[in-house]
C-alpha positions as semicolon CSV with decimal commas, in nm:
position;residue;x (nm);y (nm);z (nm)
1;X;-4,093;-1,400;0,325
2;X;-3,867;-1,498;0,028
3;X;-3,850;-1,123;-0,125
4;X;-3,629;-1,284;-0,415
5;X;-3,973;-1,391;-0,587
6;X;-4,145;-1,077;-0,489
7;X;-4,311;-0,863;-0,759
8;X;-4,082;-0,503;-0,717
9;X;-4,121;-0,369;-0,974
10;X;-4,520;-0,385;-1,037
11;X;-4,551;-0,316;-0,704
12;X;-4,355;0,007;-0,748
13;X;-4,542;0,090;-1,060
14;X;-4,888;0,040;-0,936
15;X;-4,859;0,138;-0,569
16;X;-4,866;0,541;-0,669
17;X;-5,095;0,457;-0,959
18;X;-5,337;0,259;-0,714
19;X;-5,324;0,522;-0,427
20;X;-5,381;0,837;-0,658
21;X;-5,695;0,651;-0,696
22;X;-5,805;0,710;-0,384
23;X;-5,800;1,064;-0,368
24;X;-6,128;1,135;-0,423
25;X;-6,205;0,976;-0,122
26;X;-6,048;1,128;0,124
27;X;-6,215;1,432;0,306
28;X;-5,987;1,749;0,275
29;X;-6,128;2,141;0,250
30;X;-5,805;2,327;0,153
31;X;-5,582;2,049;0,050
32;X;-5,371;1,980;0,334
33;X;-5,452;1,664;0,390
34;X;-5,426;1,553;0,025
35;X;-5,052;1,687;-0,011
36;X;-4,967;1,514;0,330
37;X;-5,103;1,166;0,178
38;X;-4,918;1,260;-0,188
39;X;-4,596;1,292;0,024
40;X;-4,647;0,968;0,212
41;X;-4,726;0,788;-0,072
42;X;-4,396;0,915;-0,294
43;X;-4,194;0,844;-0,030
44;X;-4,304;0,521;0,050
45;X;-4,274;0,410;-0,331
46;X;-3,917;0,577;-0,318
47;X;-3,837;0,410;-0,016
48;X;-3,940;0,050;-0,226
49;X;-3,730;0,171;-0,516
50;X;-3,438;0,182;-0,264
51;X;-3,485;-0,094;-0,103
52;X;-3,577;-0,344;-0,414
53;X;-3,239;-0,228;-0,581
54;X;-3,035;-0,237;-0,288
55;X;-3,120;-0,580;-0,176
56;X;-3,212;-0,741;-0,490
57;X;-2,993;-0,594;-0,750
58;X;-2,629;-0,686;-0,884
59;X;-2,431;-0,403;-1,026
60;X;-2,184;-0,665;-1,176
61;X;-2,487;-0,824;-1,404
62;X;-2,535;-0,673;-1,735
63;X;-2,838;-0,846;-1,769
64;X;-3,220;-0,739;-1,682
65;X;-3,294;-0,849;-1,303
66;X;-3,584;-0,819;-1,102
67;X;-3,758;-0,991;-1,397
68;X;-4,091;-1,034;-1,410
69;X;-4,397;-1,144;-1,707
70;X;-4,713;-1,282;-1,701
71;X;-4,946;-1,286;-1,994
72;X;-5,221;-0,992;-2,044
73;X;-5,355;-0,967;-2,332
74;X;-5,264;-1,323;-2,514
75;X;-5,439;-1,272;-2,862
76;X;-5,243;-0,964;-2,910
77;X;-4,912;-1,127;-2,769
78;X;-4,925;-0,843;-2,536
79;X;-4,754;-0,908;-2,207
80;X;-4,690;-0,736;-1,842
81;X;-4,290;-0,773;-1,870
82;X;-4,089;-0,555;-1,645
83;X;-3,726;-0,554;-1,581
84;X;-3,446;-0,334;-1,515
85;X;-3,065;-0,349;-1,644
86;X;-2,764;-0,079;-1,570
87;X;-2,937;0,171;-1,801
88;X;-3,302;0,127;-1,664
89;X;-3,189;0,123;-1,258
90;X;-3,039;0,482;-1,212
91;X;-3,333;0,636;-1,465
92;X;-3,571;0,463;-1,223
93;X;-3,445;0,582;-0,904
94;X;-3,410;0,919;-1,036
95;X;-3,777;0,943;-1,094
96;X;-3,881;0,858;-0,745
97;X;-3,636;1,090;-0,611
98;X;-3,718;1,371;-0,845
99;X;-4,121;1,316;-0,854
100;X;-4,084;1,247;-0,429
101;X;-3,941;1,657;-0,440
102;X;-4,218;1,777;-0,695
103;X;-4,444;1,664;-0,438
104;X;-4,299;1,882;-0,177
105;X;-4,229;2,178;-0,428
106;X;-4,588;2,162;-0,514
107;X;-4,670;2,228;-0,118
108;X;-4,836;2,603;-0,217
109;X;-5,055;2,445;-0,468
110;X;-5,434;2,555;-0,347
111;X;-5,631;2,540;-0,728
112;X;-5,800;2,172;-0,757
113;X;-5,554;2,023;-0,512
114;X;-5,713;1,662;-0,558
115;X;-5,668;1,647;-0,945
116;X;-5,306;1,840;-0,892
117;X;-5,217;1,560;-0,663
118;X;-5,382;1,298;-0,821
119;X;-5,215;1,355;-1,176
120;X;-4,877;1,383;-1,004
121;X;-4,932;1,018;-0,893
122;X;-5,070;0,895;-1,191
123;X;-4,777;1,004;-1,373
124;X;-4,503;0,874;-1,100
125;X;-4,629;0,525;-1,211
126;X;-4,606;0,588;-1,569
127;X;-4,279;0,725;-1,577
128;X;-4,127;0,417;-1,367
129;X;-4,347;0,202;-1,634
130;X;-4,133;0,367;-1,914
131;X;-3,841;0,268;-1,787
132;X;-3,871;-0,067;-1,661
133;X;-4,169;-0,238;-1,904
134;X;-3,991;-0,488;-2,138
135;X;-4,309;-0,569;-2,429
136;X;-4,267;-0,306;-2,701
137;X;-4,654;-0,259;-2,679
138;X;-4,655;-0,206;-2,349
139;X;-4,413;0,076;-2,391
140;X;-4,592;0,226;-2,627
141;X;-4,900;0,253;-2,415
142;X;-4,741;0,386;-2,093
143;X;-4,530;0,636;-2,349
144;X;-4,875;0,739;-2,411
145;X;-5,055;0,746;-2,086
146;X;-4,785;0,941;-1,961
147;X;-4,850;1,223;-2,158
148;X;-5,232;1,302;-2,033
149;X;-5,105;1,403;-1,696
150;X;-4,835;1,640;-1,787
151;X;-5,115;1,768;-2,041
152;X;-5,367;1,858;-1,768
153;X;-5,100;1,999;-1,520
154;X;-4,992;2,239;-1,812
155;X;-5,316;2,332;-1,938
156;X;-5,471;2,374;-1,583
157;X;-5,208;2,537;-1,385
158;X;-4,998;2,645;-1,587
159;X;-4,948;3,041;-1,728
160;X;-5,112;3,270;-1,930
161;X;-5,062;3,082;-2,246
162;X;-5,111;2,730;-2,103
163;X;-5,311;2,625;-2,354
164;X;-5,116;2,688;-2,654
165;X;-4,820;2,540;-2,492
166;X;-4,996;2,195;-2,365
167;X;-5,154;2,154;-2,720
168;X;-4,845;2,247;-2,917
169;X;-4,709;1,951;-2,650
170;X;-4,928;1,732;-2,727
171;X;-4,938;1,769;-3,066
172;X;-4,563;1,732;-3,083
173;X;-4,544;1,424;-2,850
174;X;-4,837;1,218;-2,974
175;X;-4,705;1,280;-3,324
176;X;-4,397;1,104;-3,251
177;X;-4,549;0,807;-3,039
178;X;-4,678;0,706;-3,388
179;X;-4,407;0,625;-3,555
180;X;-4,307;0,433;-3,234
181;X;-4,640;0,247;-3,280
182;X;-4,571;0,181;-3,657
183;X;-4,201;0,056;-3,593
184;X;-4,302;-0,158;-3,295
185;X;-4,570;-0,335;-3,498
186;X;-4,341;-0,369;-3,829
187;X;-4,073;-0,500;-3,584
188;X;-4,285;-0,736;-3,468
189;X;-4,432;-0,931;-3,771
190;X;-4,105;-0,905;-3,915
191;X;-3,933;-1,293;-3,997
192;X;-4,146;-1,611;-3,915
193;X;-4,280;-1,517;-3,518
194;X;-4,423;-1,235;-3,440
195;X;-4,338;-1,070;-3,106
196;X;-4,310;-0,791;-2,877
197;X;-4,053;-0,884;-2,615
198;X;-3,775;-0,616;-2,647
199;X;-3,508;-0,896;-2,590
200;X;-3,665;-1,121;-2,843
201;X;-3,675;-0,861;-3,095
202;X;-3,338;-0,747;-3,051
203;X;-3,221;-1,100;-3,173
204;X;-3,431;-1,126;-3,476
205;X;-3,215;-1,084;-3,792
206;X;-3,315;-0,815;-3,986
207;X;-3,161;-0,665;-4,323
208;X;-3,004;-0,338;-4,298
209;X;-3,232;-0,167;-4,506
210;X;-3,498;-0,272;-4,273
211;X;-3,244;-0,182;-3,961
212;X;-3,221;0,171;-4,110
213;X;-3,594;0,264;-4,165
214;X;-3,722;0,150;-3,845
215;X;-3,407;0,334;-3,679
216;X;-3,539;0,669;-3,875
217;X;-3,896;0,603;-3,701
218;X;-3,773;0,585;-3,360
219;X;-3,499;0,837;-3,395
220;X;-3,806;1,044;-3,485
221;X;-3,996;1,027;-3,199
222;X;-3,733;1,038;-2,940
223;X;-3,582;1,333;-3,117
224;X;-3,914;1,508;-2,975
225;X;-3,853;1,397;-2,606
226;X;-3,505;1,427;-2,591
227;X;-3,515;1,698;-2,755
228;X;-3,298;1,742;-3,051
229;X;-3,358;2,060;-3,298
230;X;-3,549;2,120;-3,483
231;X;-3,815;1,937;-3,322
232;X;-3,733;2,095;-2,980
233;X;-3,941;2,420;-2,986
234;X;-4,263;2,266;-2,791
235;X;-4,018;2,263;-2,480
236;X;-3,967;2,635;-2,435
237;X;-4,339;2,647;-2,502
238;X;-4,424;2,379;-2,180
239;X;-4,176;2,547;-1,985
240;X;-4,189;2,866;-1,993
241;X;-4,608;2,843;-1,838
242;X;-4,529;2,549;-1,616
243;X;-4,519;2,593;-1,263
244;X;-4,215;2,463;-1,028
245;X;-4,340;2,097;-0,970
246;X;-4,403;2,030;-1,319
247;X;-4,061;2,230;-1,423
248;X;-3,884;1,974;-1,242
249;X;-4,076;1,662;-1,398
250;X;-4,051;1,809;-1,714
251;X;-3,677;1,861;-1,666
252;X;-3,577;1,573;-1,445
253;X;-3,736;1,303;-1,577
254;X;-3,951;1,329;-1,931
255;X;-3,636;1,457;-2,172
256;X;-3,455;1,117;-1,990
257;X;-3,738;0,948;-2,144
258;X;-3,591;1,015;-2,496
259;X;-3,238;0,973;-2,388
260;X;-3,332;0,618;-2,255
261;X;-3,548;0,490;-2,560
262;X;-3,280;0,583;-2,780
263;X;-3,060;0,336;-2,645
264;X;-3,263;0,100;-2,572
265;X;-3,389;0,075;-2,873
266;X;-3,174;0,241;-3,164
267;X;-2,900;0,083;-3,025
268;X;-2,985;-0,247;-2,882
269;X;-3,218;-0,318;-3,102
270;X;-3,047;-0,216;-3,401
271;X;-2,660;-0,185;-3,402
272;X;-2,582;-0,216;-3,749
273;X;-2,822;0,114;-3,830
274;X;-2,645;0,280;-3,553
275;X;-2,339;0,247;-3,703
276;X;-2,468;0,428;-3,980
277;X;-2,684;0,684;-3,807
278;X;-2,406;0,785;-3,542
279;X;-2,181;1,057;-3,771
280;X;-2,545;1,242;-3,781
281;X;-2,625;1,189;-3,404
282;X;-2,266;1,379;-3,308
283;X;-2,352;1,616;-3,589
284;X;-2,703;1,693;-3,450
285;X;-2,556;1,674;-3,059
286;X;-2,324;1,951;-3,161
287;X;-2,586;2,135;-3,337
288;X;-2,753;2,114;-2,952
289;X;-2,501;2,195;-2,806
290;X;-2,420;2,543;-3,001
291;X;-2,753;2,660;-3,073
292;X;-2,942;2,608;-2,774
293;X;-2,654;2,794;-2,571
294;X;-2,690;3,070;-2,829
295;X;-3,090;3,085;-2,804
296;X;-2,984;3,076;-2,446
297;X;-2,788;3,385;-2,457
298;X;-3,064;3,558;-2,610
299;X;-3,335;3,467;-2,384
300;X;-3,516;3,742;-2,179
301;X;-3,746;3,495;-1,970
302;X;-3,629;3,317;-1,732
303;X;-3,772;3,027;-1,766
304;X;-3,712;3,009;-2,145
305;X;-3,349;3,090;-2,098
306;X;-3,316;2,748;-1,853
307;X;-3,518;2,549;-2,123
308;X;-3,308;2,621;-2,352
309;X;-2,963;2,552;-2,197
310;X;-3,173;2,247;-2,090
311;X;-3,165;2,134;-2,471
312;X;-2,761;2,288;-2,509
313;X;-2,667;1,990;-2,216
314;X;-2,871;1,706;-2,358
315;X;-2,653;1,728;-2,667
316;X;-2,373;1,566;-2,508
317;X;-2,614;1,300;-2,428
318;X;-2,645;1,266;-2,814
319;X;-2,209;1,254;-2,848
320;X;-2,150;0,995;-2,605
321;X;-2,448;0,786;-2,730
322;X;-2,256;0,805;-3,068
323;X;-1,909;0,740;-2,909
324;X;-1,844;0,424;-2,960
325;X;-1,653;0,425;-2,636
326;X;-1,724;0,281;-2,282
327;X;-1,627;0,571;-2,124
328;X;-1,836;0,813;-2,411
329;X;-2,118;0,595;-2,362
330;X;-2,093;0,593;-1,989
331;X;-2,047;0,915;-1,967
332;X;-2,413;1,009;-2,194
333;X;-2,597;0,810;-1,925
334;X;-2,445;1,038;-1,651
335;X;-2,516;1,295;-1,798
336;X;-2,885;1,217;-1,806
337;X;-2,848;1,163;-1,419
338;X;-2,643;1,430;-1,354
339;X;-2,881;1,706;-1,579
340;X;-3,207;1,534;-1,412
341;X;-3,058;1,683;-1,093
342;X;-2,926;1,985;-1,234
343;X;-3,219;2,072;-1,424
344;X;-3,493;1,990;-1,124
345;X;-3,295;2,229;-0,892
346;X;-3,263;2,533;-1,141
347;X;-3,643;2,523;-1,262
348;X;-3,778;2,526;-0,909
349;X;-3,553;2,826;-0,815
350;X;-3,688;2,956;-1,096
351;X;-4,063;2,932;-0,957
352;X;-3,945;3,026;-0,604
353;X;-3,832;3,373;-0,723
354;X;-4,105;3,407;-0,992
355;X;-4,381;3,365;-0,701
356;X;-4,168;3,659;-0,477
357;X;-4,135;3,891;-0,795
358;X;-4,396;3,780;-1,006
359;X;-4,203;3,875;-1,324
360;X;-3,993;3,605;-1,543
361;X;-3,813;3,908;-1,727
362;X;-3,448;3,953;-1,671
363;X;-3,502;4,352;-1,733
364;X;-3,729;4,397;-1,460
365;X;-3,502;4,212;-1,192
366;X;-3,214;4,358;-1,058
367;X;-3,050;4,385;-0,706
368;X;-3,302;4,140;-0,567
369;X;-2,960;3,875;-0,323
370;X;-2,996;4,152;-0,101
371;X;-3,321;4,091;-0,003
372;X;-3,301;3,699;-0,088
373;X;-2,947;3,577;0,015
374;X;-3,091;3,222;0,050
375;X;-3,205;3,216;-0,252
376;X;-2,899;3,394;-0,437
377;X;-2,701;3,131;-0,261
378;X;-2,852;2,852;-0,371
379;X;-2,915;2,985;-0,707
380;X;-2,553;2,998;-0,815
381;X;-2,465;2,672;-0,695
382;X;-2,670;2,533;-0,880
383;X;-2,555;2,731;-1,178
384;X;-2,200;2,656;-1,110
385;X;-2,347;2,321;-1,135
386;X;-2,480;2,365;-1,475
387;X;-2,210;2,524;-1,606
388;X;-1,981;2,222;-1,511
389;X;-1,769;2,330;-1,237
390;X;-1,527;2,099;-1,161
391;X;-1,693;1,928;-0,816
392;X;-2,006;1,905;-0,999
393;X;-2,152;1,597;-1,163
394;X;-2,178;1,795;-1,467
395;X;-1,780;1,876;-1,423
396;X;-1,722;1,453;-1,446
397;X;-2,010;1,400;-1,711
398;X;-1,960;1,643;-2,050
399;X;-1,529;1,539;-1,914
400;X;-1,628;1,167;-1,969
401;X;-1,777;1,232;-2,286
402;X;-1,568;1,480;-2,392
403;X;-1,287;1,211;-2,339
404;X;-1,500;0,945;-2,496
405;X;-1,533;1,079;-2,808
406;X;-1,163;1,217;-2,836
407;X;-1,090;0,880;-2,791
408;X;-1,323;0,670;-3,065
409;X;-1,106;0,514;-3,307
410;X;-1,493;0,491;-3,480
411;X;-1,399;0,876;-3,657
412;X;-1,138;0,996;-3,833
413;X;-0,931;1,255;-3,651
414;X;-1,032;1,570;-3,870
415;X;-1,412;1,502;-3,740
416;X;-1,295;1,404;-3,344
417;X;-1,115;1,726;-3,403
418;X;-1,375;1,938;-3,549
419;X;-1,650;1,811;-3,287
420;X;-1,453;1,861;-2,978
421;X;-1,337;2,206;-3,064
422;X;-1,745;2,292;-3,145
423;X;-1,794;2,084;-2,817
424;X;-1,582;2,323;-2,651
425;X;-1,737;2,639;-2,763
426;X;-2,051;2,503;-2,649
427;X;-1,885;2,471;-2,266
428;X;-1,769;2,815;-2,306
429;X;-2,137;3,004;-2,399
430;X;-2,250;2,801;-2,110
431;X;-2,109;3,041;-1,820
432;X;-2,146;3,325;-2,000
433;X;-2,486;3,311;-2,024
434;X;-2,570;3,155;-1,643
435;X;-2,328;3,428;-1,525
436;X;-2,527;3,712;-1,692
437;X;-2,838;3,553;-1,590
438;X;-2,717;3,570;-1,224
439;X;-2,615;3,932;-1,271
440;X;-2,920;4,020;-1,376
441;X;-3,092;3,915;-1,097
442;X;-2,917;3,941;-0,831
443;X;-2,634;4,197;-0,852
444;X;-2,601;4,557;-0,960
445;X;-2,874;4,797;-0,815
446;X;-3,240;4,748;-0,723
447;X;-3,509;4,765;-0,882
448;X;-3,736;5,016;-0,715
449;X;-4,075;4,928;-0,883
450;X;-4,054;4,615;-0,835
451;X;-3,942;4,614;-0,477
452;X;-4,198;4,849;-0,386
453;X;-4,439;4,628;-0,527
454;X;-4,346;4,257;-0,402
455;X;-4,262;4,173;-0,041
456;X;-3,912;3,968;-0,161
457;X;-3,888;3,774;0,131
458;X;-3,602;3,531;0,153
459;X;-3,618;3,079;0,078
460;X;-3,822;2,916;0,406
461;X;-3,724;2,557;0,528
462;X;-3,917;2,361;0,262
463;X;-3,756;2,525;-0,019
464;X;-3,387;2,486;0,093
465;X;-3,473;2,138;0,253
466;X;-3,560;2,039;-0,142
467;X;-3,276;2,215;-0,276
468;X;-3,006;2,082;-0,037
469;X;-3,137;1,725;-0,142
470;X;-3,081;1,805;-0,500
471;X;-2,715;1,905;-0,407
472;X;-2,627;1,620;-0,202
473;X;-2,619;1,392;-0,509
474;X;-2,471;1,649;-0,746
475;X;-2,194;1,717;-0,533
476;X;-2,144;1,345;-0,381
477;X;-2,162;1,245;-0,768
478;X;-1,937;1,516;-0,871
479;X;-1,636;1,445;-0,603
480;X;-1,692;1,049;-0,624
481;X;-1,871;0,926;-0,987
482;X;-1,770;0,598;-0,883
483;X;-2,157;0,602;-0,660
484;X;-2,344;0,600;-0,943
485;X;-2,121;0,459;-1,239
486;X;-2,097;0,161;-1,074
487;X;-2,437;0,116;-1,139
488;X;-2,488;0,094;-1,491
489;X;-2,089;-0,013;-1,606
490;X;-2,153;-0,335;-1,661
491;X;-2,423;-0,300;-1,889
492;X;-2,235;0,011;-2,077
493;X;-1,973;-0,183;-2,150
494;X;-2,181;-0,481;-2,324
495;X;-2,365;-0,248;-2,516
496;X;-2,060;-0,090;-2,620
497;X;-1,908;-0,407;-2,745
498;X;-2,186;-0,532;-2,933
499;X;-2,197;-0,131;-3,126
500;X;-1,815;-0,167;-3,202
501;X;-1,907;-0,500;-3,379
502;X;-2,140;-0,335;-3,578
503;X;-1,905;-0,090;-3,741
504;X;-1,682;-0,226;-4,046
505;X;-1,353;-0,038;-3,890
506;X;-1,352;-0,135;-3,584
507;X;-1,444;-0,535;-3,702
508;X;-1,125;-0,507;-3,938
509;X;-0,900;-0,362;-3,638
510;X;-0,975;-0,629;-3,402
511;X;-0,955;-0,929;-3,683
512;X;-0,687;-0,788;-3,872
513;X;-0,459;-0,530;-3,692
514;X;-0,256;-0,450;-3,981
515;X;-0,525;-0,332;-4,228
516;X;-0,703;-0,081;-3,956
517;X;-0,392;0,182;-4,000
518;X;-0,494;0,264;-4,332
519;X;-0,925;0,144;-4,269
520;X;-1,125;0,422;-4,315
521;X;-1,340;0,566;-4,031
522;X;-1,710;0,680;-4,032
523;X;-1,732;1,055;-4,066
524;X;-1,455;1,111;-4,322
């Protein structure tokens, strides 16, 4: 079998989507079985992720690989085109690893178990499809279909206020995908052929006036997944009455969503905007960065308090996008990586000690690592992993952008120095609030009422078998980056050149070296 011609990708897309189908039809009481053949089936389609990428992929090719289009809807020039590049790859295999562990976090799950298991699936698909579809209006359709499962899992399973939080998410998100929708299908008349193929479109020569408004509509809509304020406040919302499985798909995968369409198609698409657009991006990454790790601070709820420092890390995203620099840029797409990881492992601790204490309250915990040293343990790792301790991929990620961005000759030195010192702040509120939060609940002295309430009995297997995988990679990244930047550098660094020749300074510095000492820099 010549597996150089075989379909990976749509297989890996539709092999989930194809077996959630199936569901129905297989003859379960309590839901055992159905979990079992969820399981098999996510790791099965992780296994194919692996394997495609290992065997077919080249880490030294910028370029998209494992290529594949055929025609599906010709009148509408709308086509099945899949590929994946450096910035696609690690996005992908993060999703089957993540979704693979929502699967097995969602083990106590005994309300509709079939439609649970069945939208879990459904969505695994989509969110490969996001990444790896290459036909702007086939993007926007699996942007869209992957919002009607996380809708359902919220509104069905999730807390007391489920509803309000999966309309205010839908409102939010579905809002947004139509100004993707507009942009696509101006981008796609635009000049004398009208397409929809991403690469095609990013060659097409627009004005800059054009550049900018369409970069304004996308910015738009990905400033809702990402999230970046003030169009952030549906997250706390979704997760603070999700339950652990969708915690960690919410957190490990859908915010990369934003990250990812912002490069690949602010940036790629449109360079020249982003050279004007990027001053505001830092500006708005720092404004993350600060504010979210305030609202942190100030968070009684648990699960609020990790949503928000959720939104505080993705602003370095936003700073390294902006960079200008390999290693800035590098950097933004580890820390997507790095915070899927983070992220999944924090929100499901969360959900293992709401379902022993049955409060989300910091006031009403207390005490509670002597009953739970598993947990405890595990618990501040993986806040000493979110607060960027050095060993941590988080340590190597905000350092790489932090460097990145020092190091732009894009800004002039009074911004660089103004950003990294507000940068900085931002990695100091981080550990204070994590630390408190551990305090809180674990240290100091018991909380009688609630221990004489709720049997706190300590993590079993499952739950530090899924926690220990989300370590393995944070840790392995964390000592040794090189594993995953390896990945994705060659592609980086293209896209990095082709941004630097979109900004007037930098053009003059590498043409004429003698006028960039007195050039001026975006951001003065």
């Amino acid at each position: 079998m010549n597996t150089a011609n075989f379909p990976w990708l749509t297989t890996i897309i539709l092999f989930p989507i194809a077996a959630s189908l199936l569901i129905p039809l297989i003859p379960d009481k309590d839901g055992k079985t159905v979990r079992w053949y969820a399981l098999i089936v996510g790791l099965i389609d992780f296994a194919l992720i692996v394997y495609a990428f290992y065997t077919q992929y080249d880490f030294a090719n910028p370029d998209l690989q494992l290529v594949e289009s055929y025609p599906w809807v010709p009148q509408l020039d709308l086509n099945w085109s899949v590929g994946a590049d450096g910035l696609a790859m690690p996005l992908i295999i993060l999703t089957g690893f993540i979704t693979t562990l929502a699967i097995l976090a969602a083990w106590p799950v005994t309300l509709k178990p079939r439609l649970f298991y069945f939208l879990i699936l459904a969505m695994y698909g989509g969110q490969i499809a996001v990444f790896a579809v290459q036909d702007m209006l086939l993007f926007f359709l699996v942007w869209e279909l992957e919002l009607v499962p996380i809708y359902f899992l919220l509104s069905i399973w999730g807390g007391k206020k489920r509803q309000y939080a999966a309309t205010k998410f839908i409102l939010y998100t579905a809002g947004g995908s139509l100004f993707i929708l507009l942009a696509t299908l101006t981008m796609g008349f635009y000049g004398n052929t009208v397409t929809f193929d991403m690469r095609s479109l990013a060659l097409k020569d627009y004005a800059l006036n054009f550049q900018l408004l369409m970069y304004a509509g996308f910015l738009i809509a990905y400033a809702v997944k990402l999230p970046i304020i003030p169009l952030h406040t549906w997250l706390p919302d979704a997760h603070g009455e999700a339950t652990a499985p969708v915690h960690m798909l919410l957190a490990g995968i859908l915010l990369k969503m934003g990250g990812y369409a912002l490069i690949r198609m602010n940036a790629q698409m449109l360079p020249d905007a982003h050279a004007y657009f990027a001053p505001a991006l830092v500006v708005l990454g720092v404004v993350n960065i600060i504010y979210a790790a305030l609202t942190s601070f100030a968070q009684r709820n648990l699960k609020r308090k990790i949503a928000y420092s959720s939104i505080s890390h993705m602003g370095f995203v936003l700073i390294g996008f902006a960079s200008f620099t390999d290693l800035g840029l590098s950097g933004a797409v580890l820390q997507m990586v790095s915070h899927g990881l983070i992220g999944a492992s924090l929100f499901f601790l969360v959900g293992a000690t709401y379902d022993r204490t049955h409060t989300l309250m910091l006031d009403e915990m207390g005490g509670v690592g002597k009953r739970m040293p598993k947990i405890f343990a595990m618990f501040t790792t993986c806040s000493m992993a979110s607060l960027a301790l050095p060993g941590m991929s988080g340590f190597v990620a905000e350092l790489m952008v932090f460097v990145g961005f020092a190091t732009s000759d894009a800004y002039s030195s009074t911004f660089k120095v103004i950003v990294v010192f507000l940068m900085a702040v931002g990695v100091i509120l981080t550990p204070i609030y994590l630390l408190s939060m551990l305090r809180e609940i674990f240290y100091g002295e018991e909380n009688e009422e609630l221990v004489s309430h709720q049997a706190l009995i300590d993590a079993e297997p499952r739950e530090v078998f899924i926690i220990a995988c989300l370590l393995i990679p944070i840790i392995g990244i964390g000592f040794y980056p090189k594993l995953l930047t390896q990945m994705y550098d060659a592609t980086t660094v293209q896209l990095t050149a082709r941004l630097r020749d979109s900004v007037p300074t930098l053009v003059q510095q590498k043409e004429v070296p003698t006028v960039s000492l007195n050039a001026p820099a975006i951001g003065n």
